[in-house]
MILUM-695767 format. One line per 2 residues: number of its first residue (from 1); their letters; for each residue x, y negated, z negated of C-alpha. Coordinates in pm, 1 decimal, decimal comma. Each point is the difference from the previous one (the first is absolute). Example, Ala and Ser with C-alpha at 12.3 -4.5 7.8 and 13.67 -1.06 7.14 Angstrom:
1> AS> 1230,0:450,0:-780,0 ~ 137,0:-344,0:66,0 $
This chain:
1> XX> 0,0:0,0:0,0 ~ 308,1:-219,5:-66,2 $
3> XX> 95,7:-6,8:328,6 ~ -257,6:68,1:180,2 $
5> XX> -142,6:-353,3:-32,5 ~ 61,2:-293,1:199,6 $
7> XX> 153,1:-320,9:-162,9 ~ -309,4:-138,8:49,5 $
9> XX> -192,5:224,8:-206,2 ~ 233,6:-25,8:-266,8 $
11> XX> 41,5:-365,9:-32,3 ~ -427,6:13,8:-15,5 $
13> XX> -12,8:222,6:-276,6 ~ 265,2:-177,3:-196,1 $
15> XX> -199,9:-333,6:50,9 ~ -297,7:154,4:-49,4 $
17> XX> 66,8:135,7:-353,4 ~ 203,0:-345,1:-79,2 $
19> XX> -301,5:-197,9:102,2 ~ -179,7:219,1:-265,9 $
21> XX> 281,4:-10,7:-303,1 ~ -39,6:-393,9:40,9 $
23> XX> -320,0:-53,2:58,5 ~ -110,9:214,1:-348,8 $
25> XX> 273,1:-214,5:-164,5 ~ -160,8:-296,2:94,8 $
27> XX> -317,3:100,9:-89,7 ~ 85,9:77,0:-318,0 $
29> XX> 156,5:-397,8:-33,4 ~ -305,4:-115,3:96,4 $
31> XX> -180,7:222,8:-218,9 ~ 222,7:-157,4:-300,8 $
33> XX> -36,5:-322,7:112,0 ~ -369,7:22,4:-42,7 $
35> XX> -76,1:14,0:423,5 ~ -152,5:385,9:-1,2 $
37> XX> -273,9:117,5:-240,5 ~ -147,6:301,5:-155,5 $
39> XX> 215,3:303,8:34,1 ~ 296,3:43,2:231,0 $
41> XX> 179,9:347,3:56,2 ~ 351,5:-47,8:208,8 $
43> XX> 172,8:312,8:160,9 ~ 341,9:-129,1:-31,7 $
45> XX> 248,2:295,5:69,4 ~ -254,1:199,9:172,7 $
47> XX> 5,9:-184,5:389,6 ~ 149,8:290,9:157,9 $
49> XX> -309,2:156,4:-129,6 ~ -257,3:-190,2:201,2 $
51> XX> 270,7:-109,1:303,6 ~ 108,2:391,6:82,5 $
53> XX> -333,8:123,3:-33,0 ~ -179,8:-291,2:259,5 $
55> XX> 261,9:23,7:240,1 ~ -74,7:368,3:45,8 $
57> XX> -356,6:-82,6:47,6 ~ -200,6:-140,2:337,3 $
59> XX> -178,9:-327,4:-40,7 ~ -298,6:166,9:81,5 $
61> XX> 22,3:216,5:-354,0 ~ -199,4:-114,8:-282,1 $
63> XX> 192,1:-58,4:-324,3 ~ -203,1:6,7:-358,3 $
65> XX> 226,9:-154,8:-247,9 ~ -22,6:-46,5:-425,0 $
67> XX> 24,1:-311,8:-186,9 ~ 455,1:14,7:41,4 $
69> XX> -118,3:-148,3:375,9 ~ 185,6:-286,9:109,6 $
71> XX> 275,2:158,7:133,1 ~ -259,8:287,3:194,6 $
73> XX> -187,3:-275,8:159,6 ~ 330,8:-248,7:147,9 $
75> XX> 141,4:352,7:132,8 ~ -318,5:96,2:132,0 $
77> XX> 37,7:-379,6:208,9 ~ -173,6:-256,3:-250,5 $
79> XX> 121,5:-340,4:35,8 ~ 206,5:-98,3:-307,7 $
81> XX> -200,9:-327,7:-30,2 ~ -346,1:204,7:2,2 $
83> XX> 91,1:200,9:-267,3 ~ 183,0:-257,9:-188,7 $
85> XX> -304,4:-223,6:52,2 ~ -220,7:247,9:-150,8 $
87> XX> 184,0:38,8:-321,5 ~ -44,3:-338,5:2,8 $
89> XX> -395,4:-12,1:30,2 ~ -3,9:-160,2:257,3 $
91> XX> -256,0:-21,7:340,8 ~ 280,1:77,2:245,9 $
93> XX> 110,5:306,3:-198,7 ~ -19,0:371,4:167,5 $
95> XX> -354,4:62,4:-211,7 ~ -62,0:-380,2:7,4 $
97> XX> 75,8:-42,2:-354,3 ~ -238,4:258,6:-131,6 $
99> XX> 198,1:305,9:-67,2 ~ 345,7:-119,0:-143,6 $
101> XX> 307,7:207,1:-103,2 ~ -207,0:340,3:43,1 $
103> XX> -223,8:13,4:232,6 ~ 141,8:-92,5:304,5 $
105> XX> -131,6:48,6:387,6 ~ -18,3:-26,9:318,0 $
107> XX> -198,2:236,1:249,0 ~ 132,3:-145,0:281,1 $
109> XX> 329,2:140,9:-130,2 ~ -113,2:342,0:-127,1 $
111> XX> 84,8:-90,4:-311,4 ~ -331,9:142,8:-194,4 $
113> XX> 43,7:-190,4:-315,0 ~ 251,2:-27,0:-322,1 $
115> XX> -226,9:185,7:-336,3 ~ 60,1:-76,4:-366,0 $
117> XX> -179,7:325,0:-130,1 ~ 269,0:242,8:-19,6 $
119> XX> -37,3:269,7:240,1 ~ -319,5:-200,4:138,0 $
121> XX> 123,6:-64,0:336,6 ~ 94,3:388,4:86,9 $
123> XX> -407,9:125,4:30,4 ~ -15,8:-308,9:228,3 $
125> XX> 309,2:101,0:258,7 ~ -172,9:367,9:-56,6 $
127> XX> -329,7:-159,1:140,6 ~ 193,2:-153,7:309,5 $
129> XX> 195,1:330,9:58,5 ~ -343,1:138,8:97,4 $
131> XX> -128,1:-326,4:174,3 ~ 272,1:74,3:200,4 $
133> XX> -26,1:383,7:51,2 ~ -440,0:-107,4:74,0 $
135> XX> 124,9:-203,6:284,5 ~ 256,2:185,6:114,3 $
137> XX> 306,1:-259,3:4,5 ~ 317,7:52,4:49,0 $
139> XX> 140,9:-184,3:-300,4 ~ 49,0:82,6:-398,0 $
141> XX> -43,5:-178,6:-362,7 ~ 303,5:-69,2:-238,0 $
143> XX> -100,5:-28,4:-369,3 ~ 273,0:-164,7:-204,2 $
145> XX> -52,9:51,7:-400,2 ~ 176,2:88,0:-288,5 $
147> XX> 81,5:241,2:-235,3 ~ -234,1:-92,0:-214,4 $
149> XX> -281,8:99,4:193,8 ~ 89,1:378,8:66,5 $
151> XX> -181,7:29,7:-364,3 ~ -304,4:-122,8:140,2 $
153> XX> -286,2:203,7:108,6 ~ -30,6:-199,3:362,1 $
155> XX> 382,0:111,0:65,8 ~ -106,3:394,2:-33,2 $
157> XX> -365,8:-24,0:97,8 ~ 126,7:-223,3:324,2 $
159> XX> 300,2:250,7:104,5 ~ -241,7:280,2:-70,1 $
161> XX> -242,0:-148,3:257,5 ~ 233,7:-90,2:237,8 $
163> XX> 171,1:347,4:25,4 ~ -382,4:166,8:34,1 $
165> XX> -101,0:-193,9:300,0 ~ 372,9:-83,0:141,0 $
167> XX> 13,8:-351,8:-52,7 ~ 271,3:-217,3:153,3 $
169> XX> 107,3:-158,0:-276,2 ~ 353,4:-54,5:-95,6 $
171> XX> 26,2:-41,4:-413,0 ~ 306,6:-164,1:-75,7 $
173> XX> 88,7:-12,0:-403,2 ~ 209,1:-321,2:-63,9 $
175> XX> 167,6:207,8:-320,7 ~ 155,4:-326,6:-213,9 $
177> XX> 2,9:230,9:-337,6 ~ -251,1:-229,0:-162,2 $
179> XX> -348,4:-3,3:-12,6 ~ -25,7:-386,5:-129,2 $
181> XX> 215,6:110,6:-372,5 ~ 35,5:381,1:21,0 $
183> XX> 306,6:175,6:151,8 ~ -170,8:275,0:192,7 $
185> XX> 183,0:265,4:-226,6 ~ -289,0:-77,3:-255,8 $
187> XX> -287,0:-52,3:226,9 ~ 33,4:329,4:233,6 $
189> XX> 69,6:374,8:-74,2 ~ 109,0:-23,3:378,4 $
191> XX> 292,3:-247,4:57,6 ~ 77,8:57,5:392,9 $
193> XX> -344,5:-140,3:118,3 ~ 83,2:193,6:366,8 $
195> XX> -90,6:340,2:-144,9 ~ -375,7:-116,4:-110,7 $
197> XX> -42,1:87,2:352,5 ~ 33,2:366,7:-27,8 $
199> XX> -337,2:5,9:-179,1 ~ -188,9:-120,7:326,7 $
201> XX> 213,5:208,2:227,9 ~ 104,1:-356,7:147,1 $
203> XX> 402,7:-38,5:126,0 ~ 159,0:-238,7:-244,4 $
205> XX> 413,8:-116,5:-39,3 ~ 171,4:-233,4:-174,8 $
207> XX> 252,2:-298,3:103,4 ~ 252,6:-234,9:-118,6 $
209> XX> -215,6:-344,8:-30,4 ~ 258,2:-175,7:-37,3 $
211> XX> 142,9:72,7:371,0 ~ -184,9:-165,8:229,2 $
213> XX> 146,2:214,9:302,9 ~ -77,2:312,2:-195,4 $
215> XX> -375,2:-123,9:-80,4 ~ -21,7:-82,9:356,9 $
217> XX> 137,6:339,3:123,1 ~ -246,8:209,4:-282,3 $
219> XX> -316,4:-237,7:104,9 ~ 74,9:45,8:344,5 $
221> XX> -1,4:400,3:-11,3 ~ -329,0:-52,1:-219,5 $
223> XX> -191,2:-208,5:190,0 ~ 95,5:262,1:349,8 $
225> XX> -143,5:290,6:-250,6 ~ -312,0:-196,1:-66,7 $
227> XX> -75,9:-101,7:403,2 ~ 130,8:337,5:93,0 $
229> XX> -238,1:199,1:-268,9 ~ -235,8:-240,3:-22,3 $
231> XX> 61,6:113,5:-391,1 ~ 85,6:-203,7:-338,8 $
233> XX> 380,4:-51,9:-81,3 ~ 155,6:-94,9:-360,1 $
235> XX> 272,7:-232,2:50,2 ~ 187,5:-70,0:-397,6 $
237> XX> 266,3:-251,8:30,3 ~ 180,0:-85,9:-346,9 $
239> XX> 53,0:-307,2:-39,7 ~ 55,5:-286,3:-266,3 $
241> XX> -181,2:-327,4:-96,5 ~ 251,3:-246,2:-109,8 $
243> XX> -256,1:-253,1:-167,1 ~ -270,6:134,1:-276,6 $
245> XX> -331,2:161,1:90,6 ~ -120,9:-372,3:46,7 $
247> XX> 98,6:-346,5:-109,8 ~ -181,7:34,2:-298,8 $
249> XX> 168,2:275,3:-64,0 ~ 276,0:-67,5:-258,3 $
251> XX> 218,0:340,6:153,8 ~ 107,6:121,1:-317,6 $
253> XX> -66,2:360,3:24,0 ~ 373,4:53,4:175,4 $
255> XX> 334,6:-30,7:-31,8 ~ 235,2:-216,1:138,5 $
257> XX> 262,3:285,3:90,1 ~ -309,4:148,5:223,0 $
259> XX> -70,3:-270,2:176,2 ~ 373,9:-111,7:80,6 $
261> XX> 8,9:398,0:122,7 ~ -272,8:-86,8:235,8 $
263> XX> 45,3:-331,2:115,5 ~ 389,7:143,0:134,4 $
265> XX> -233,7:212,5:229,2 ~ -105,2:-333,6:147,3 $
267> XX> -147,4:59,8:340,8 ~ 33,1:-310,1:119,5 $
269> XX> 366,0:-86,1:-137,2 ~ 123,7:387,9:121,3 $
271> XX> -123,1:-19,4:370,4 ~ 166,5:-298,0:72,1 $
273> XX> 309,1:110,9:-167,5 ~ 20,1:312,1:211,0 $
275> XX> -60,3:-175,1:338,4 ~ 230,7:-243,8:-83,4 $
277> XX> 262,3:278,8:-77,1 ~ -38,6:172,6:252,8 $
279> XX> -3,4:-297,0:256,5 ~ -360,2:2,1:130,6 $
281> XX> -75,8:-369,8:-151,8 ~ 241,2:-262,7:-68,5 $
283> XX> -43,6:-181,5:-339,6 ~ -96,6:-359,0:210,5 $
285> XX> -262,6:210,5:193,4 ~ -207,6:140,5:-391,2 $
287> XX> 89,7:-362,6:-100,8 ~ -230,3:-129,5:304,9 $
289> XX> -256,4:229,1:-79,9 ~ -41,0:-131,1:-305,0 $
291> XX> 18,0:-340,8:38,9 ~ -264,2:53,9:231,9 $
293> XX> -188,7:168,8:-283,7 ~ 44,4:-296,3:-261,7 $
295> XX> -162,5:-203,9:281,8 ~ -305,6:233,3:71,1 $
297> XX> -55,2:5,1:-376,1 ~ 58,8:-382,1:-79,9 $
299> XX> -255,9:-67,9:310,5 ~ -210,8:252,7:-193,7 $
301> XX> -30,6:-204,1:-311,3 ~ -60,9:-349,6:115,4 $
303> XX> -271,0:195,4:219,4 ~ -170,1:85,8:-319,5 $
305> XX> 36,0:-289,6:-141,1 ~ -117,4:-222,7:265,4 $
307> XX> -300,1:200,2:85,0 ~ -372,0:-39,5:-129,8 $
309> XX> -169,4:197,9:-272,2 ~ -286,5:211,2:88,6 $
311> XX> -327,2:-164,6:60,0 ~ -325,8:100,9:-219,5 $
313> XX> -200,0:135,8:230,7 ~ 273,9:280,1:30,4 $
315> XX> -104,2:126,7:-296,2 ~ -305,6:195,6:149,6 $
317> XX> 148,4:16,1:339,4 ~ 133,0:321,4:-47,4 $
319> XX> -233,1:199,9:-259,2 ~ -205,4:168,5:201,4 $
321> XX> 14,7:163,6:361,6 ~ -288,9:-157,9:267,2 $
């Protein structure tokens, strides 16, 4: 996979998943500074996650995120100033202000909505796995969640469903250890979420989340056995959340030593290092990149700023369907 991509394709996925890593530290600024309301869940330390996994996907493939969505819905191709504008509450945000941190979308990008119930989002990309298999398209659903939510009935009742009438859904487990507080050696008798697969005769595999060009590679193969089947997949890739559960979230439920053990896994900081070693980029050329990046997400900002907050009559716009 290393070298079977073009320059090009490298120097997206690098910008892609530094357009991410700044954007959630800006949000959480803004949060502090009193800009963002309610609650606000970054994925810092997980963008390979969300940028390996989209790039193996078509943009005609529906994705079903959880309420860790920001970085799902800019790789998916959200504009950095609609997303940042709906964190913001405002009108010319990607949900118009309504939905905020969690509950981002955007139909016209197959992006089928950010959920804050845990595990509420994966009955949902179910449902769409047999839209799709009713209409006969050629196209599958990606449902991004934690590890959290393979304790939750709609995780087992979903995959159960989905192996029974050969759903084309692809269930991807974004394994950060914690479910909000609890290291997943207290919360599951089952630590490698992969092998929950085996009880709905489903193909399931683990990956290095961390390794953008190894989540691309294992989402990639996944995604082939879902079109090819027309059959669920479980995708787990362990990862790590640098920040706490949310920013309300004090974080004190692990050690320092852990987290410096993680954050030298750095995705972001390890692929460029490589590339650069090994001559593919030049330091001037990731420098560009993100310089570019600081740009996008400055422009993001004032966007946010400047724009208008939602109008009244919004408020029963979108309640009911005609």
């Amino acid at each position: 996979m290393r070298k079977s991509l073009e320059k090009s394709e490298l120097e997206d996925l690098y910008r892609q998943m530094y357009l991410i890593r700044r954007f959630e530290e800006t949000a959480a600024e803004m949060y502090l500074r009193g800009k963002i309301s309610g609650f606000t869940h970054l994925a810092t330390g997980e963008e390979a996650v969300s940028v390996g996994v989209m790039s193996a996907l078509f943009d005609k493939d529906y994705v079903v995120s959880a309420y860790r969505d920001h970085g799902h819905a800019l790789a998916k191709g959200a504009s950095s100033r609609a997303v940042m504008a709906e964190l913001f509450g405002k009108d010319t945000g990607i949900c118009h202000g309504l939905g905020g941190s969690m509950h981002l979308f955007d139909q016209s990008l197959k992006f089928m909505g950010g959920y804050a119930i845990v595990g509420g989002g994966i009955p949902i990309a179910t449902g769409l796995g047999l839209a799709i298999k009713y209409k006969c398209e050629d196209i599958i659903c990606a449902c991004f969640f934690g590890d959290g939510a393979v304790n939750e009935g709609a995780f087992h009742e979903s995959l159960n469903l989905a192996r029974l009438w050969h759903l084309p859904v692809l269930y991807i487990c974004e394994n950060n250890l914690y479910a909000m507080g609890t290291d997943i050696m207290r919360s599951s008798a089952v630590t490698d979420v992969y092998k929950r697969a085996e009880a709905y005769d489903i193909p399931g595999e683990c990956a290095n989340g961390m390794d953008v060009l190894e989540v691309k590679e294992a989402a990639t193969q996944a995604a082939k056995k879902v079109r090819q089947g027309n059959s669920p997949y479980l995708l787990e890739l362990k990862t790590y959340r640098y920040r706490a559960h949310s920013m309300a979230d004090p974080g004190r439920y692990r050690t320092l030593e852990e987290e410096e053990i993680w954050k030298e896994r750095d995705p972001i900081t390890n692929f460029a290092k490589y590339f650069v070693e090994t001559g593919v980029f030049e330091p001037d050329e990731l420098k560009n990149i993100q310089n570019s990046v600081e740009m996008e997400i400055k422009d993001a900002v004032e966007f946010a700023e400047n724009s208008p907050n939602p109008d009244l009559s919004l408020l029963t716009e979108f309640v009911y369907a005609e």
